[in-house]
OpenMM code with the backbone's topology and positions (N, CA, C; nanometers):
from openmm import Vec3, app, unit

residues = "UNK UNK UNK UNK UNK UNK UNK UNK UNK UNK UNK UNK UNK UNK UNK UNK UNK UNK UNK UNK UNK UNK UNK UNK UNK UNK UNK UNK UNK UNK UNK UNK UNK UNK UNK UNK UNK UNK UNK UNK UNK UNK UNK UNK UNK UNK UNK UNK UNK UNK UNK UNK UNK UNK UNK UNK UNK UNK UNK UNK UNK UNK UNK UNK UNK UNK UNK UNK UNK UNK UNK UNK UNK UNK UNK UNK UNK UNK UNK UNK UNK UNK UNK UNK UNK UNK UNK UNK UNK UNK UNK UNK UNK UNK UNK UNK UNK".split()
positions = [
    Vec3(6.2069, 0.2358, -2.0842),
    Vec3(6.1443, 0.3243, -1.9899),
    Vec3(6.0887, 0.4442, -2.0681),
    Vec3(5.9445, 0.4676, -2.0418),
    Vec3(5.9257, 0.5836, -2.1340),
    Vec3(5.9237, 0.6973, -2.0113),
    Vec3(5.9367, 0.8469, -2.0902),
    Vec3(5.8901, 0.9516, -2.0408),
    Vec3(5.8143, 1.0421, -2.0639),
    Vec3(5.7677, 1.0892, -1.9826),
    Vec3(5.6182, 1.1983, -1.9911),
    Vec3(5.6714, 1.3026, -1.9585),
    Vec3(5.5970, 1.3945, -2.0360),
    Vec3(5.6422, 1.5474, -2.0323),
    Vec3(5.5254, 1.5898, -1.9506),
    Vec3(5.5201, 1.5878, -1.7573),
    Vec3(5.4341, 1.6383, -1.6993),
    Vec3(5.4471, 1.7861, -1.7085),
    Vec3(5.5926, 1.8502, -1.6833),
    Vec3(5.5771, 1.9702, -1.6275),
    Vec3(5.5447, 2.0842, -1.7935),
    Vec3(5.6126, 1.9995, -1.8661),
    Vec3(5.5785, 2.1118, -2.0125),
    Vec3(5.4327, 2.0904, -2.0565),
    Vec3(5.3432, 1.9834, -2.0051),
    Vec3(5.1958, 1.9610, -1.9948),
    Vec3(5.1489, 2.0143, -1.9008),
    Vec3(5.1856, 2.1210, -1.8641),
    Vec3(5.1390, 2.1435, -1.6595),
    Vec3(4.9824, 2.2063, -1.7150),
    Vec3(4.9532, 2.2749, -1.8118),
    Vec3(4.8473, 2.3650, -1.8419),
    Vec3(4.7527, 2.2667, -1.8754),
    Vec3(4.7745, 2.1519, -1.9825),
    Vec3(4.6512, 2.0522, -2.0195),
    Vec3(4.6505, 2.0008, -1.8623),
    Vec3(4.7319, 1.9452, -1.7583),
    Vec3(4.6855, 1.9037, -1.6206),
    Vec3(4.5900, 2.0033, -1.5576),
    Vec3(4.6269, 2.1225, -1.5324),
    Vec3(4.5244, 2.2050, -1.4658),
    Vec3(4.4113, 2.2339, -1.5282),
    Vec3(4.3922, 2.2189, -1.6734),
    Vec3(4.2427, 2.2469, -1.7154),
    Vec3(4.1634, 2.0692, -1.6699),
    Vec3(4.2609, 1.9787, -1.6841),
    Vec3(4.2089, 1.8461, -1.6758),
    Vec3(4.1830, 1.8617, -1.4940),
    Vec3(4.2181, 1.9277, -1.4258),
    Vec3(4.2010, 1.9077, -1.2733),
    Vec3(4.0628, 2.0069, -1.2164),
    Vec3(4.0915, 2.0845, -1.3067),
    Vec3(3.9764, 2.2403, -1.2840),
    Vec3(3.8306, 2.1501, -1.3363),
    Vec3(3.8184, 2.1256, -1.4584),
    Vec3(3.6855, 2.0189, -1.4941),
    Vec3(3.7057, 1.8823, -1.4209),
    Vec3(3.7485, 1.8490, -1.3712),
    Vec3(3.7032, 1.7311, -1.2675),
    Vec3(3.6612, 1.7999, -1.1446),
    Vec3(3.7188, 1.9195, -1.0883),
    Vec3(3.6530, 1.9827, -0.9659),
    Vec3(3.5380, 2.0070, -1.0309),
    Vec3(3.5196, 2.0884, -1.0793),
    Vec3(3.3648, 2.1210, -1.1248),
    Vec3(3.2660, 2.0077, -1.1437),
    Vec3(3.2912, 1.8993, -1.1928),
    Vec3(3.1988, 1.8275, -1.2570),
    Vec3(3.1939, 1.7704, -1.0691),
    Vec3(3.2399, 1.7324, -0.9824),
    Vec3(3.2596, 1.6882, -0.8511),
    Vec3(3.1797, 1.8128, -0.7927),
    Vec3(3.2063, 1.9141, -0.8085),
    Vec3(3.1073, 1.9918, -0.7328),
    Vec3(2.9951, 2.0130, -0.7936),
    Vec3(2.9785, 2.0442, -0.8804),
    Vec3(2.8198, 1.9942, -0.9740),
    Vec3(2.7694, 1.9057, -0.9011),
    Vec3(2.8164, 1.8007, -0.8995),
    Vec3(2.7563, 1.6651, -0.8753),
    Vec3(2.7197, 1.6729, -0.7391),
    Vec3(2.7639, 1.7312, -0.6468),
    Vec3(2.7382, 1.7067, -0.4592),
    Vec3(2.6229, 1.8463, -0.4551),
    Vec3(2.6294, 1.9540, -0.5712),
    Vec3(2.5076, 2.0094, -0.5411),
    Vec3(2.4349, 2.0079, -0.5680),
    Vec3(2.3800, 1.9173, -0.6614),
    Vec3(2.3097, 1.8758, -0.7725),
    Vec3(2.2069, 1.7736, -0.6769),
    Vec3(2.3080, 1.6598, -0.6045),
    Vec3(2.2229, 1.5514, -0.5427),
    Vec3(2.1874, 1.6416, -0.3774),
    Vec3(2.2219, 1.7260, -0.3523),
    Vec3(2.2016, 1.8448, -0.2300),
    Vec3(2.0961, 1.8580, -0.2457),
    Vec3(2.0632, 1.9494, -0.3170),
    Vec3(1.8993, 2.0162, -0.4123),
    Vec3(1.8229, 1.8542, -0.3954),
    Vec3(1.8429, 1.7624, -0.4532),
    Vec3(1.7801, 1.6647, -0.4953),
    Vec3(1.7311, 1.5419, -0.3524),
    Vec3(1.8417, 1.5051, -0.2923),
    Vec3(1.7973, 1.4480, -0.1780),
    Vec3(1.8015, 1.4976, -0.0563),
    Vec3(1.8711, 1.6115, -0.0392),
    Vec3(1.8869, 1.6973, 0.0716),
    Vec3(2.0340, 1.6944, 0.1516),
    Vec3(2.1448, 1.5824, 0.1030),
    Vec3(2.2825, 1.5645, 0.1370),
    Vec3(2.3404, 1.5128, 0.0046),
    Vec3(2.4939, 1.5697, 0.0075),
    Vec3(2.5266, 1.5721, -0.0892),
    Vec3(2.5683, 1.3813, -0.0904),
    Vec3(2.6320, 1.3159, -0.0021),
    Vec3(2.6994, 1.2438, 0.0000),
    Vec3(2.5805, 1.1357, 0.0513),
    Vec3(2.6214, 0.9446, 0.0106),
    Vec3(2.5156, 0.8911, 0.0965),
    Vec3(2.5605, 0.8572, 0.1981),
    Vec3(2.4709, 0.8247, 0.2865),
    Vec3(2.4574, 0.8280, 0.4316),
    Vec3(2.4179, 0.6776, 0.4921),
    Vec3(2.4258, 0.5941, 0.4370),
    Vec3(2.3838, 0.4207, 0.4600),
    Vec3(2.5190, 0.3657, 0.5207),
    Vec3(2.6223, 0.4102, 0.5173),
    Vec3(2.7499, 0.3649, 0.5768),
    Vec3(2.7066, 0.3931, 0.7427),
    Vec3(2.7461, 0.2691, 0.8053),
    Vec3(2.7155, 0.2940, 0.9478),
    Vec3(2.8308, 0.2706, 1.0007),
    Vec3(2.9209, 0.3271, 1.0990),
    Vec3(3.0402, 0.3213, 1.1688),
    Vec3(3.0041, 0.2618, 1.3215),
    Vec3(2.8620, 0.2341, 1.3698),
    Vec3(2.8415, 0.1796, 1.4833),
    Vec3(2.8553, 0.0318, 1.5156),
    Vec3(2.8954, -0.0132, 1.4924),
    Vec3(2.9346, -0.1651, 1.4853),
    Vec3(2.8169, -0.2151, 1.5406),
    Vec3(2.8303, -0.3797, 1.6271),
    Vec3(2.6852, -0.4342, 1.6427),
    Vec3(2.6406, -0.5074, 1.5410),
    Vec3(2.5498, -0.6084, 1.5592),
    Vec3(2.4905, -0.7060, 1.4679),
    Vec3(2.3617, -0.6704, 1.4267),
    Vec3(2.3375, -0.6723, 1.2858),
    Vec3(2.1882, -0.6497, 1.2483),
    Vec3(2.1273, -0.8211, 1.1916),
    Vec3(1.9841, -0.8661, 1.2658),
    Vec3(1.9439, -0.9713, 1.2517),
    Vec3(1.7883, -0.9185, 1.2044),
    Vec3(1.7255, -1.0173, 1.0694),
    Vec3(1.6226, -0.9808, 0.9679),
    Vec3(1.5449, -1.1046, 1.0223),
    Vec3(1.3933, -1.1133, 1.1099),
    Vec3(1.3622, -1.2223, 1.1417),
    Vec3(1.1842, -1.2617, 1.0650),
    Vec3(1.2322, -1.3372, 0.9685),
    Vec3(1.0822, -1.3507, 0.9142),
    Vec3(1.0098, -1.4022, 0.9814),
    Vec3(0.8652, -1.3138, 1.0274),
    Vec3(0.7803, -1.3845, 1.1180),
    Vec3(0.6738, -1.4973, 1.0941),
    Vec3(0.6236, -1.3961, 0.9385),
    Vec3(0.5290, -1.5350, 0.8831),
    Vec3(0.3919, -1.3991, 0.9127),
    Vec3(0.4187, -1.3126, 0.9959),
    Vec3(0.2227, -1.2090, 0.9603),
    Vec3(0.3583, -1.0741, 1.0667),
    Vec3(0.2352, -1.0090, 1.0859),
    Vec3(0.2469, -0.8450, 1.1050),
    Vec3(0.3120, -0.8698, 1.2871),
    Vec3(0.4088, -0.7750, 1.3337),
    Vec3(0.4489, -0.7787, 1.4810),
    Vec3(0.5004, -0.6575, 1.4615),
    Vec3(0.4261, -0.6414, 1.6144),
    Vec3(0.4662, -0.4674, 1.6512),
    Vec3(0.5902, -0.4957, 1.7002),
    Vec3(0.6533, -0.3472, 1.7084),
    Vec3(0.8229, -0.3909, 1.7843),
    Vec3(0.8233, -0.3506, 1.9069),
    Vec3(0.7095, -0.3529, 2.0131),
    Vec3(0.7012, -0.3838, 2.1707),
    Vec3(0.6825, -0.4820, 2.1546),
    Vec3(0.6395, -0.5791, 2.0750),
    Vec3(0.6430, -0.7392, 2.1297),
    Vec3(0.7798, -0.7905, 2.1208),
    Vec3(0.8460, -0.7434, 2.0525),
    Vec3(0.9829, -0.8026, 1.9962),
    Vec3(1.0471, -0.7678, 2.1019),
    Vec3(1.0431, -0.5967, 2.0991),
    Vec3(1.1573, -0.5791, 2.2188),
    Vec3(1.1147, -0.6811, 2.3722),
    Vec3(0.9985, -0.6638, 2.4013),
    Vec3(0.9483, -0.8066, 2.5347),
    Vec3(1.0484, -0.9003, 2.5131),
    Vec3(0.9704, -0.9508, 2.3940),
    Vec3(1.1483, -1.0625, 2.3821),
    Vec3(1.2321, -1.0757, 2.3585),
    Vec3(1.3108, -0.9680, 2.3763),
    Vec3(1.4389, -0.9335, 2.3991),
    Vec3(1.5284, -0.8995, 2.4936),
    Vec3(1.3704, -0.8185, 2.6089),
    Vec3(1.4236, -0.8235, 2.7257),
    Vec3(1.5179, -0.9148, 2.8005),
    Vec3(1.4627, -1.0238, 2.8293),
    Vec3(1.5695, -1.1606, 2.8870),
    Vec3(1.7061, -1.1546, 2.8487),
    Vec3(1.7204, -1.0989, 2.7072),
    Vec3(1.8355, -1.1525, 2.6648),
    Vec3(1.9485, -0.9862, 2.6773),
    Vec3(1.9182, -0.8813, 2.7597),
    Vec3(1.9146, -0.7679, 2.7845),
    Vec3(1.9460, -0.7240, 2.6302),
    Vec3(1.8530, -0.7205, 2.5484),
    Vec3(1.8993, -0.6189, 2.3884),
    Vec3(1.8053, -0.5503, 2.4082),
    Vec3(1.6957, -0.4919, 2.5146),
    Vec3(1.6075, -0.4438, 2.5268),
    Vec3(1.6182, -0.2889, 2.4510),
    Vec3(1.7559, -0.2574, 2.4324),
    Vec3(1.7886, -0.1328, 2.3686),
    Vec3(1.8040, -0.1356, 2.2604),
    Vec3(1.7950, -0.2285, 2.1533),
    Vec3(1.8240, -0.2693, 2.0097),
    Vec3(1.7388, -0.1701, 1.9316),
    Vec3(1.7635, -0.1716, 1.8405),
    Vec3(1.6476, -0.0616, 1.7233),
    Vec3(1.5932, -0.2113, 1.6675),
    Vec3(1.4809, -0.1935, 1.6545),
    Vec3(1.3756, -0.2801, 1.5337),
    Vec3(1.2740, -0.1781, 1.4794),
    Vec3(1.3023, -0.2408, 1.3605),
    Vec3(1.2210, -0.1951, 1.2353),
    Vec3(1.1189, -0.3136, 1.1911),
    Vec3(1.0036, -0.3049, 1.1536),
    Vec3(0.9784, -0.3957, 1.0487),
    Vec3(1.0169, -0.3784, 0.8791),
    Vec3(1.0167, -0.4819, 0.8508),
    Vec3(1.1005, -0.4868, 0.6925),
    Vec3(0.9230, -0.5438, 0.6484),
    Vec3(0.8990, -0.4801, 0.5532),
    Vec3(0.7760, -0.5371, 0.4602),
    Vec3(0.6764, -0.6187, 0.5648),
    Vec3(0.5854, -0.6829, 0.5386),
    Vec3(0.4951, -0.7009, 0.5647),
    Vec3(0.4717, -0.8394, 0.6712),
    Vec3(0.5878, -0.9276, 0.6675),
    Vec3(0.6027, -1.0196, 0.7545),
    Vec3(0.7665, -1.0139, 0.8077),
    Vec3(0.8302, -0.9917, 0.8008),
    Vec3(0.9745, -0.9647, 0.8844),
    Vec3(0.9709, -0.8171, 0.9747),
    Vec3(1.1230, -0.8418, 1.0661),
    Vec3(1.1612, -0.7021, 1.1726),
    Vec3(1.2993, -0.7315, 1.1437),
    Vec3(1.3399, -0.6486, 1.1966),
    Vec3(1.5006, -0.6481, 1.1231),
    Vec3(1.5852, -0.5605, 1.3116),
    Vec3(1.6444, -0.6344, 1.3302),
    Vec3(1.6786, -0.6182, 1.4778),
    Vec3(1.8395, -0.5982, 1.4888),
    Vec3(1.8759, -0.4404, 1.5006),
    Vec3(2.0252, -0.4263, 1.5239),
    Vec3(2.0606, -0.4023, 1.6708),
    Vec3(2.1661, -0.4891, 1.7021),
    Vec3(2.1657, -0.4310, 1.8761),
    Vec3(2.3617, -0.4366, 1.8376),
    Vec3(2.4150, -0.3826, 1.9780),
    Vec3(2.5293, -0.3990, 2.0028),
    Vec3(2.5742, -0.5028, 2.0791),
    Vec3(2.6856, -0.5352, 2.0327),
    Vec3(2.7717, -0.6839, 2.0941),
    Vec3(2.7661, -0.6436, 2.2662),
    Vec3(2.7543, -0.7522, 2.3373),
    Vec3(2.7630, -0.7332, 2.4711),
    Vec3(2.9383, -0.7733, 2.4964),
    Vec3(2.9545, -0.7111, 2.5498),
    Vec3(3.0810, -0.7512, 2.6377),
    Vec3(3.1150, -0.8959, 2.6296),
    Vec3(3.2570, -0.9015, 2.6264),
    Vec3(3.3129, -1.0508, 2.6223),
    Vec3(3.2308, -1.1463, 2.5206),
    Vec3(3.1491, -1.1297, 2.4357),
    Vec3(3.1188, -1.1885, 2.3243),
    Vec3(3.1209, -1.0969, 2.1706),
    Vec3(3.1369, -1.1868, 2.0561),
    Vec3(3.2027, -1.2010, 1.9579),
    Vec3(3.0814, -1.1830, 1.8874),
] * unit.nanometer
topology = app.Topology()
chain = topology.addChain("A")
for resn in residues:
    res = topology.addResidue(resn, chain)
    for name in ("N", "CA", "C"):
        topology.addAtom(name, app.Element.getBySymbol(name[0]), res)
C-alpha cells in the first residue's frame, strides 16, 4: 500500500487547483468574446424524435408541415438540411414509444 503526502503537499495542490481555475476561466471567456456563450448549446433536453427526409429537389416547410397535418405533428419544427433534404423534429404523442 503506498502513501501520499497530501496534506504536507497541500501548497503544490492549491497552486495546481488555482491554474486549473484560471486556465477554465480563460477558456469560458475566451469562447464568450468569440461565439457569444461560453458553454455549447447543441445538447437538447426536449425529448421527441428528429427525422432527416431526403427529398430528391428543394421543399418549402408549409408543404411538409400540410403533410403532417393528418398525422397531427402539425407543430413539429422543420428545417431544410442542404439542398435536397428537411429534417423534422416533433414530440412523441401520447401512449406511443
Amino acid at each position: 500500500m503506498s502513501k501520499i503526502d497530501f496534506i504536507g503537499r497541500s501548497k503544490i495542490w492549491l497552486v495546481i487547483s488555482i491554474v486549473v481555475f484560471a486556465f477554465v476561466t480563460t477558456t469560458l471567456i475566451v469562447r464568450h468574446t468569440t461565439n457569444g456563450f461560453p458553454v455549447e448549446r447543441s445538447i437538447e433536453f426536449t425529448g421527441g424524435s428528429l427525422v432527416t427526409v431526403k427529398t430528391g429537389e428543394a421543399v418549402k416547410a408549409g408543404d411538409v408541415r400540410k403533410l403532417l397535418k393528418p398525422l397531427k405533428l402539425s407543430k413539429s419544427i422543420i428545417q431544410p438540411v442542404g439542398n435536397d433534404s428537411v429534417m423534422i423534429r416533433y414530440n412523441s404523442q401520447k401512449g406511443q414509444n
